[in-house]
N, C-alpha and C positions, 0 to 999 in steps of 0.2 A: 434585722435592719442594720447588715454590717456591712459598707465599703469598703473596707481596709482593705489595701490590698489588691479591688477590683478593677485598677483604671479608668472606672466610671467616676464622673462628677459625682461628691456627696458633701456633706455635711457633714460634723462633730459636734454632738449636744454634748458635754458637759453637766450634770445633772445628778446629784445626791438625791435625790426625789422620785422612786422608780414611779409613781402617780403621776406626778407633774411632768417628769420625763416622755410617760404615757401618751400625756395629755399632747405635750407641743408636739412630738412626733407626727401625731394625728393631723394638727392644725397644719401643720409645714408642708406636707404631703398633699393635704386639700390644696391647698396654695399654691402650689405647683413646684414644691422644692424638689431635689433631687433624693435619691434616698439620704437616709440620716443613719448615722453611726452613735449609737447612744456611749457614752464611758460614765459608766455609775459611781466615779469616784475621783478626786483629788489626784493620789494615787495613779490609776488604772491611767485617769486621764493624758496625766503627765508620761508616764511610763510610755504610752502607745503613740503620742503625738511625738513624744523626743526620738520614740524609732523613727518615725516617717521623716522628720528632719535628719537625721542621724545617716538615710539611706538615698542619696543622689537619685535612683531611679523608682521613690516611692512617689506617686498621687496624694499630694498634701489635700486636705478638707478646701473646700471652696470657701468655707465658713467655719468657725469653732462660736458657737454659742457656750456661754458658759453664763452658769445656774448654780451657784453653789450656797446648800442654805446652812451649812454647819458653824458657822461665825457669820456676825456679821463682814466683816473683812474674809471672806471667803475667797468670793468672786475677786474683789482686787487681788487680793494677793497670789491667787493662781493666773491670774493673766500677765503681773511682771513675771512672775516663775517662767511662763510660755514665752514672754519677749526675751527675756533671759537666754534660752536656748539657744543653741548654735541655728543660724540662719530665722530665728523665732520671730523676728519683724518683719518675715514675708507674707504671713498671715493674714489672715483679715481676720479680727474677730469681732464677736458680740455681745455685749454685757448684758444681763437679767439684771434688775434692779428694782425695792420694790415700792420708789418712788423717783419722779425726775427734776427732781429738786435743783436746783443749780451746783449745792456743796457735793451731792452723792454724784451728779452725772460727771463734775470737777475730777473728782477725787480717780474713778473708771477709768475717764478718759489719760488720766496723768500717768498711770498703772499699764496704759498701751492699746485699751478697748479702741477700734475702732467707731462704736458706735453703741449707743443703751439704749436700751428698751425697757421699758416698765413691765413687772408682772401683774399681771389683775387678775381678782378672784372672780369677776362677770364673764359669763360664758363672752357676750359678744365684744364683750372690748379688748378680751384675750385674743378672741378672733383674731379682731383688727391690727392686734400687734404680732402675730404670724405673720399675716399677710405683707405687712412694712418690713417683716426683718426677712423674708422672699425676696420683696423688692430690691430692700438693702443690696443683700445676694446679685441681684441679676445686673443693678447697676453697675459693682463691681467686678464681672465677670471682666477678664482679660481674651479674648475670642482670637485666633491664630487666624491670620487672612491664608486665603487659599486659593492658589491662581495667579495669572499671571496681567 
């Protein structure tokens, strides 16, 4: 499930969790996402989006989901990392979060998340937040007119 590279519309999950990685893959896909690019690390993460910024004629992610459960300050702190990047605020991205509390959704959003989403351990309410962070996606597609 790798677009890098491909010119096609995809997605970057971001995700230290190859289960839960598993999991939303699944769910996004049902959803109607575009394929998904999993990046299993911190690391990997950073390294392969800073190329795609890095490269004028690369297909940036339509999406960077990011899930990172190694600190709690995980996710924050990889997505100033990501805003940080040269051209890094063209992005959209997504926070994992494992409440939507006002101080945690505060804190995301200050860090440059576009937008949070709760993780839940209920199959269907997981569902349901796939489904919303597709939407998310589709709302912000930028679409090229064509014609005249």
């Amino acid at each position: 499930m790798n677009a890098f590279g491909a010119g096609q519309p995809f997605m970057a999950l971001v995700d230290d969790d190859s289960h839960s990685a598993r999991l939303m893959i699944r769910m996004l896909l049902a959803h109607g996402a575009p394929s998904v690019s999993w990046l299993d690390t911190e690391l990997s993460g950073a390294a392969q989006i800073g190329a795609l910024l890095d490269d004028e004629r690369a297909a940036l992610p339509g999406l960077v989901i990011v899930d990172l459960k190694s600190s709690s300050t995980a996710t924050h702190d990889f997505i100033a990392r990501l805003r940080g990047m040269r051209d890094g605020h063209t992005l959209l991205i997504a926070a994992m979060a494992p409440s939507l509390e006002k101080e945690v959704r505060d804190r995301l959003i200050e860090a440059g998340a576009d937008a949070v989403f709760e993780r839940h351990s209920e199959v269907t309410a997981y569902r349901r937040e796939a489904a919303a962070i597709v939407s998310f996606w589709v709302r912000n597609q930028h679409l090229e007119a064509v014609g005249t």
